[in-house]
C-alpha positions as a printed NumPy array, in Angstrom:
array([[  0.   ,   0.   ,   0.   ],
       [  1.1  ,   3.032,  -0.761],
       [  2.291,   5.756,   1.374],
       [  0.64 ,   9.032,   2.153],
       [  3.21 ,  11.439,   1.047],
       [  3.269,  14.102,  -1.556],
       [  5.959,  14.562,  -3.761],
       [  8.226,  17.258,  -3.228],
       [ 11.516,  19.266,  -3.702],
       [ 13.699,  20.943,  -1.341],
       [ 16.046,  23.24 ,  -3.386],
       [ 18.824,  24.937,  -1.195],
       [ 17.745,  28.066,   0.204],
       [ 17.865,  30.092,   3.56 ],
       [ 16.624,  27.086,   5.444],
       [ 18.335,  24.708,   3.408],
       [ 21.939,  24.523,   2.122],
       [ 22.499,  21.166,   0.577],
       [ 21.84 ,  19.965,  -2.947],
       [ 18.765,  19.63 ,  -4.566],
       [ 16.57 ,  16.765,  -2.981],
       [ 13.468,  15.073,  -4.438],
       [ 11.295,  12.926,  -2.726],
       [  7.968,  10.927,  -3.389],
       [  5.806,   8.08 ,  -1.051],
       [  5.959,   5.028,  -2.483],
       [  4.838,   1.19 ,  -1.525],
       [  8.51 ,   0.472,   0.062],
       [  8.365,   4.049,   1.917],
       [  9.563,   7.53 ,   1.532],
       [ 11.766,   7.805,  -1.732],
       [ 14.63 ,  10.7  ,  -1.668],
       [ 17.415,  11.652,  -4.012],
       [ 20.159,  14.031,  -4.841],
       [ 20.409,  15.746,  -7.799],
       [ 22.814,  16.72 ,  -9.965],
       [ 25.762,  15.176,  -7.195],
       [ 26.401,  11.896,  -8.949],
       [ 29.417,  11.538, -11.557],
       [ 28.84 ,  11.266, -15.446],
       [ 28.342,   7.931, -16.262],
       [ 27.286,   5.846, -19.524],
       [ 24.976,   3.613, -18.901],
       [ 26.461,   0.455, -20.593],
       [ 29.89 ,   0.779, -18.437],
       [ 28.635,   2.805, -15.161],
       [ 29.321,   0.539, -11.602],
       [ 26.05 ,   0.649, -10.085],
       [ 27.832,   1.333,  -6.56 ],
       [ 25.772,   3.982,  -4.433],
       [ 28.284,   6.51 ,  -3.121],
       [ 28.81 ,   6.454,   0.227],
       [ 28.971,  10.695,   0.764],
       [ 25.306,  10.559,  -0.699],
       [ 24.413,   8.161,   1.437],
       [ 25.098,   9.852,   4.279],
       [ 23.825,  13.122,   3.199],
       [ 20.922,  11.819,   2.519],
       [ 20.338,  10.446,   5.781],
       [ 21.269,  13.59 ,   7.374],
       [ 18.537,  15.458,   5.378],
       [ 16.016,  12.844,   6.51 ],
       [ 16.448,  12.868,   9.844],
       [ 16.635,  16.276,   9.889],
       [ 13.632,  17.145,   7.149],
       [ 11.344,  14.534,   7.436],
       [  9.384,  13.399,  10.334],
       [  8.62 ,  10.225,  11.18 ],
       [ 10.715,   8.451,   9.17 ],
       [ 13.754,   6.101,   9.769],
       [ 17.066,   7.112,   7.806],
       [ 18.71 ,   4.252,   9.223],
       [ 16.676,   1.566,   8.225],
       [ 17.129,   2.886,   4.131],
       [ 18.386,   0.838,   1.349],
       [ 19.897,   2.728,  -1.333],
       [ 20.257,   1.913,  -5.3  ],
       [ 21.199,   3.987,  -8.215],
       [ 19.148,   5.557, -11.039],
       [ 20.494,   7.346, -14.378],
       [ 18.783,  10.025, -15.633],
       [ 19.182,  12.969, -18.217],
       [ 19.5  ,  16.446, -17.843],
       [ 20.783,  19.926, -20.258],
       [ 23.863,  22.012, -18.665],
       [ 21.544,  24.322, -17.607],
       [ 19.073,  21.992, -16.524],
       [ 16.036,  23.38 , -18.587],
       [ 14.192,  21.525, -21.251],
       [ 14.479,  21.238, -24.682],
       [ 11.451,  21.795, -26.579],
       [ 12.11 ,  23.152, -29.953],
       [ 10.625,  23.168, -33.457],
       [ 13.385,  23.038, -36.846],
       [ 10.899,  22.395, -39.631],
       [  8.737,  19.817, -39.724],
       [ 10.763,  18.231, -36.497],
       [  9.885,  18.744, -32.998],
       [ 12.298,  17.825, -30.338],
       [ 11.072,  17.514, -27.009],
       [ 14.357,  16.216, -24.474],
       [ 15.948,  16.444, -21.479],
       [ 12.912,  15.732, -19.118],
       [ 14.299,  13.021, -16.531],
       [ 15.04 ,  13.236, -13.467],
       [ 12.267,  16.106, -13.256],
       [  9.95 ,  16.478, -16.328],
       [  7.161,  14.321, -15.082],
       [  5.825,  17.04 , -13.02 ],
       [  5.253,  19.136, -16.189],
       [  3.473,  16.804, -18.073],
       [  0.448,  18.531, -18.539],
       [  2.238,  22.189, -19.313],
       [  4.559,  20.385, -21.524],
       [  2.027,  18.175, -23.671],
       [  0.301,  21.508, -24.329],
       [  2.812,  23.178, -25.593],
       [  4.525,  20.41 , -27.504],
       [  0.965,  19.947, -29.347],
       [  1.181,  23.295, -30.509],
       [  4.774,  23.169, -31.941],
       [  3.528,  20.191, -33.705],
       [  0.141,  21.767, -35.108],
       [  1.932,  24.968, -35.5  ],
       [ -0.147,  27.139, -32.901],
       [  2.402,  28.033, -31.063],
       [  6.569,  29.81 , -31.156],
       [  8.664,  27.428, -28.528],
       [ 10.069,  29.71 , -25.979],
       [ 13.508,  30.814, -26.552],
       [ 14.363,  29.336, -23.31 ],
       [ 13.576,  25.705, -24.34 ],
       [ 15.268,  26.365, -27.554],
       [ 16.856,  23.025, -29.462],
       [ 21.026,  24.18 , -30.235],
       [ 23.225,  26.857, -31.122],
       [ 20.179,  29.89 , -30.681],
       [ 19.944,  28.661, -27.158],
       [ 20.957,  30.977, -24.602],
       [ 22.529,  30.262, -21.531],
       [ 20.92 ,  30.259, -18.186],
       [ 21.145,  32.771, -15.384],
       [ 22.859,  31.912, -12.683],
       [ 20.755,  31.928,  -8.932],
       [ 17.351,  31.414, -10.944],
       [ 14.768,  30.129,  -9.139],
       [ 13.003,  27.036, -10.478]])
């Protein structure tokens, strides 16, 4: 059964200075992450060994940001997931191509904005938003942004 937690993020902040964390409720319990903190990897060679810094941050932050719960009974695994350099979207029209990428990790929450907007690109009702943009006519993001 399920359990009853919302999904959230903690990004750092005045109350908060460590990385990004995301967190859901699942059937095995409370589900947290890091992101961004792991190294680059590629997929077919990558070890599959949780690091053991992230392990312990991430029992910090639980004990510390989430009630109830019991950092020391976790298990831990690792996930891969996709991201840009600046950690926005790409969602783009060149032609008769849309790209739509970089939504791991994060994009799920979006789904609904997203689907919207990529149905216009594709019916041509809609410009993409030069922040999303696919290549070189991308700019770059601004530093401190909040998300």
């Amino acid at each position: 059964m399920p359990v009853g937690w919302t999904s959230f993020i903690h990004h750092p902040g005045a109350e908060y200075s460590g990385p990004g964390i995301c967190g859901l409720g699942s059937a095995d319990g409370i589900k947290i992450g890091e992101h961004g903190t792991g190294p680059k990897v590629k997929p077919a060679t990558r070890d599959y060994l949780p690091d053991p810094a992230g392990i312990a941050r991430l029992r910090a932050y639980a004990a510390r940001w989430l009630p109830g719960v019991d950092p020391d009974t976790a298990s831990t695994t690792t996930c891969l997931y996709t991201t840009t350099p600046d950690h926005n979207f790409v969602i783009d029209r060149r032609g008769p191509m849309t790209v739509a990428a970089g939504f791991s990790g994060h994009g799920f929450k979006f789904a609904p904005a997203i689907g919207e907007l990529i149905a216009g690109l594709v019916n041509g009702t809609t410009d993409a938003p030069e922040l999303f943009a696919l290549g070189g006519h991308r700019k770059p993001a601004v530093a401190g942004r909040a998300r």
